[in-house]
Steps between C-alpha positions, in 0.01 A plus 500: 500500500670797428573812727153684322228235590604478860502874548202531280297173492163623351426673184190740365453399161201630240417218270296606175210273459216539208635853565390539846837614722501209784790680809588171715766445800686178397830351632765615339589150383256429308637766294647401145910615518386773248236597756270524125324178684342347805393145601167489628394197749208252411283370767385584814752693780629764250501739826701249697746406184558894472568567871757197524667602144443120398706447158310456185458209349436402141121413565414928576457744220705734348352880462662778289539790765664850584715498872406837660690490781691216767394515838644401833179440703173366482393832689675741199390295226113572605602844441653464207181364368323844610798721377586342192 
């Protein structure tokens, strides 16, 4: 994990979908390296699976997406959200 993630674990991202603008927290590892993408988990416990950054794995689906920002907190990403 590099020195980003664990300073800055959760992302605000704006996916574009049937162009509606969707802003989401996510864990900043389910980011693609370009940060262009983001993993999103199937099945029940999403909530859980973002609070304990669980890895992604080949069965959750990929989203194009825009990073807005890294955050370092649960508490500051809510913000974010508001602010972005």
């Amino acid at each position: 994990m590099t020195a980003s993630l664990i300073l800055r674990p959760f992302a605000v991202v704006e996916f574009n979908e049937d162009e509606q603008m969707l802003v989401s927290v996510v864990s900043a590892s389910w980011l693609s390296n370009s940060n262009t993408k983001c993993a999103w988990p199937t099945g029940i416990g999403s909530h859980r699976k973002l609070i304990s950054h669980v890895q992604p794995n080949p069965t959750w689906t990929t989203y194009p997406c825009k990073l807005l920002k890294l955050c370092g907190n649960i508490e500051y990403k809510n913000d974010a959200l508001v602010n972005s």
